[in-house]
C-alpha positions in Angstrom: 98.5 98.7 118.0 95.8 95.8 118.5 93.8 98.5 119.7 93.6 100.0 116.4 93.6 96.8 114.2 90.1 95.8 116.4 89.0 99.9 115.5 89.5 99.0 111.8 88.4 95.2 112.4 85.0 96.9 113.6 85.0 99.6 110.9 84.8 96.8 108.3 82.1 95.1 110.0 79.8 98.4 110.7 80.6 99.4 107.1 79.7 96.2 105.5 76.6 95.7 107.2 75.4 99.3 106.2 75.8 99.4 102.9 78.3 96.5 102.0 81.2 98.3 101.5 84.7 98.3 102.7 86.8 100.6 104.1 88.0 102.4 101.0 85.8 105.5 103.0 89.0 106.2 105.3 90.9 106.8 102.3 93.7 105.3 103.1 95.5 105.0 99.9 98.2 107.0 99.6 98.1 109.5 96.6 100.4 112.1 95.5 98.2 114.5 96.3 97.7 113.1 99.9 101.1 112.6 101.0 101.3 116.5 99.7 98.3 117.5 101.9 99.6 115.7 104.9 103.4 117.1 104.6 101.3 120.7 104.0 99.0 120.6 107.1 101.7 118.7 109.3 104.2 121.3 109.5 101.9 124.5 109.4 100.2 123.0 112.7 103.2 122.4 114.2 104.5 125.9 113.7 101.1 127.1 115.5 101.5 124.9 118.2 105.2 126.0 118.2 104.4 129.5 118.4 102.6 129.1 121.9 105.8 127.9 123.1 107.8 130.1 121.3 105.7 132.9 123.2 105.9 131.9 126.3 109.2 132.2 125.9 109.0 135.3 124.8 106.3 136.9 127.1 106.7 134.6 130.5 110.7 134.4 129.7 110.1 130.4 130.1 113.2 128.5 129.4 113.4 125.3 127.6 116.5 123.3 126.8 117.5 120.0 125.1 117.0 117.0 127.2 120.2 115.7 128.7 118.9 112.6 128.1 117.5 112.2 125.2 118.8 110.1 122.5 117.1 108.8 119.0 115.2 105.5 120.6 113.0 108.1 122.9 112.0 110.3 120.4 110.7 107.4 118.3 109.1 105.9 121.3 107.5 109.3 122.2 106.5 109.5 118.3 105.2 106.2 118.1 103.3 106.2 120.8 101.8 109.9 119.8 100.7 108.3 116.1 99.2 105.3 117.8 96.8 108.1 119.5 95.9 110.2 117.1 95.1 107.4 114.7 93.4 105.8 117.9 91.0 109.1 118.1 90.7 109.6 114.5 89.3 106.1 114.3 86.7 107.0 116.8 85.3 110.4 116.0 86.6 110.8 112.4 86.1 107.1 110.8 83.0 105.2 110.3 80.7 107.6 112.4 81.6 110.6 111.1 81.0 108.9 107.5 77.9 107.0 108.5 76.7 110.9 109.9 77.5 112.5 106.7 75.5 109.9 104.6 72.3 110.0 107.4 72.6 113.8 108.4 74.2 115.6 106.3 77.7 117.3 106.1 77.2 120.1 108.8 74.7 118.4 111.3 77.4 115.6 111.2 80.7 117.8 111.7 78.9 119.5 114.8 77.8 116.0 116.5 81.8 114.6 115.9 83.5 118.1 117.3 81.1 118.3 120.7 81.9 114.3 120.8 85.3 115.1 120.9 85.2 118.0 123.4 83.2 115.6 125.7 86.0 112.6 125.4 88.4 114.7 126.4 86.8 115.5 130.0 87.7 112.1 130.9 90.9 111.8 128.6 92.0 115.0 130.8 90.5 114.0 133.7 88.3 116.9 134.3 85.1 115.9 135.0 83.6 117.7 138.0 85.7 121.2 137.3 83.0 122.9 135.7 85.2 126.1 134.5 87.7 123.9 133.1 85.3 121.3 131.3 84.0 124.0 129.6 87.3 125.4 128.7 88.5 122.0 126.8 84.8 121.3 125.5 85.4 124.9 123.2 89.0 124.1 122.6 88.9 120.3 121.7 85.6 121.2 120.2 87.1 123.9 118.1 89.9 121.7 116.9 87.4 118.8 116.6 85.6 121.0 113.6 88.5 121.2 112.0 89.6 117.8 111.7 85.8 116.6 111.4 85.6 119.4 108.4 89.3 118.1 106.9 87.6 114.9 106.4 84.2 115.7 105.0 85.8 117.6 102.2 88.5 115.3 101.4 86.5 111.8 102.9 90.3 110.8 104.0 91.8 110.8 107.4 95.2 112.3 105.6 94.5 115.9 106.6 92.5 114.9 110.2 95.7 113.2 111.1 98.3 115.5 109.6 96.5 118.4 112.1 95.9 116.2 114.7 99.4 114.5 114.5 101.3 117.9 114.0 99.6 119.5 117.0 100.3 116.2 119.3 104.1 116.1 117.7 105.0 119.6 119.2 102.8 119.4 122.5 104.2 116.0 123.5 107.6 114.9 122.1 108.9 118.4 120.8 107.7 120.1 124.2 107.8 117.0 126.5 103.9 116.8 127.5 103.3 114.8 130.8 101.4 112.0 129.1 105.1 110.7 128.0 107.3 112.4 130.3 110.1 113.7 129.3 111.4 114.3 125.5 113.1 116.6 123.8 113.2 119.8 125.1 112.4 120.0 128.9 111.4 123.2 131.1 113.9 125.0 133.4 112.6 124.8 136.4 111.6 127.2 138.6 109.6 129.0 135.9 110.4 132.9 136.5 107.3 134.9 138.2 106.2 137.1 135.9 104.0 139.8 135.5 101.8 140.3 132.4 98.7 141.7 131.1 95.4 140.0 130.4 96.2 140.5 126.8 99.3 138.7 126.8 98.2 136.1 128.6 95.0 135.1 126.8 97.6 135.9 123.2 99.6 133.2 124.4 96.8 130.9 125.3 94.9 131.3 122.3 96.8 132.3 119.5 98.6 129.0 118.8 94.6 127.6 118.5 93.1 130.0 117.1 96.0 130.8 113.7 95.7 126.7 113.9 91.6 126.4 113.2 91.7 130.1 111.1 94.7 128.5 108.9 93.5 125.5 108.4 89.5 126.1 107.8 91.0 128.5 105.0 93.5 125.8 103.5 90.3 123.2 103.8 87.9 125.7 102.2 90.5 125.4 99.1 90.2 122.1 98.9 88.2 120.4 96.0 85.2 119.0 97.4 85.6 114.8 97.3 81.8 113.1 96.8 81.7 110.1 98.8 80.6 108.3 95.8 83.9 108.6 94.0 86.2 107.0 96.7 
């Protein structure tokens, strides 16, 4: 949590010295029509990052089933510490640069720079750097969900939506589905996974879809969106 009160601490400071403002640009007051956004584009990520489970289950017959250990104080630990780093991130590559882009560059130059920014970070958050196949792998993944959340806030010029996306997808990948950042959460893998045989096609449906209805769903919710002029915040 210091971490991110120095983020906004130096948000303030970059903002103020560029054009004396504040940081009414994150848009952090909540609205009615904010809160609705953020319940709106929380739960339709989630049910695309569910639905890569969900197939798995279906198409690799993986098993998941409730941890035996799980109890109400390690979900909210798992939760907190998932919404500490998405608003960690969002901070980064959807705050005062992104904003600072948009003003210098120009909307699209400045949602490209943010997304391959964001595909580059996570080589090292992942730990892939040297693994050429799979750098390039997360670069068009992160990079494609990176546009999304860049795009969320340039039409909106609030980190509602970036963080409803961002925080949906993390929810289901980390707590719902136990990620290996946290260990284990909510529902856990049987172990051994059954060996399987499947097509190419079902592999790369179960790979992709989740991402792909994700960024297809949400670019078209976002293209619905009224466009917010910076100078109105």
């Amino acid at each position: 949590m210091i971490g991110i009160i120095a983020q906004l601490a130096i948000s303030w400071l970059i903002i103020w010295l560029y054009e004396k403002g504040n940081l009414s640009f994150l848009g952090f007051m909540p609205t009615k029509k904010r809160l609705g956004d953020f319940a709106l584009f929380f739960f339709i990520t989630a049910a695309c990052a569910a639905s890569g489970f969900l197939l798995q289950m279906f198409i690799a017959r993986q098993r998941w089933v409730i941890n035996t250990h799980v109890d109400a104080g390690l979900i909210i630990q798992g939760a907190w510490f998932t919404l500490k780093s998405v608003l960690f991130e969002e901070l980064i590559f959807r705050g005062v640069l992104l904003y600072i882009l948009i003003r210098k560059l120009g909307t699209t130059k400045a949602i490209i720079i943010s997304a391959a920014a964001f595909g580059i970070y996570h080589w090292f958050s992942h730990e892939l750097w040297g693994n050429p196949g799979q750098m390039t792998i997360e670069f068009l993944t992160s990079g494609a969900m990176g546009l999304v959340l860049a795009y969320g806030y340039a039409k909106t010029f609030s980190l509602y939506i970036p963080v409803a996306i961002h925080l949906g997808w993390n929810i289901v990948h980390m707590v719902v589905f136990s990620g290996n950042t946290i260990g284990s959460q909510l529902f856990v893998e049987v172990l051994p996974a059954p060996v399987v045989t499947i097509s190419y096609f079902s592999y790369y449906t179960m790979l992709l879809f989740p991402l792909l209805s994700c960024w297809m769903i949400n670019t078209w919710l976002l293209i619905k969106q009224k466009q917010v002029q910076w100078h109105s915040i």
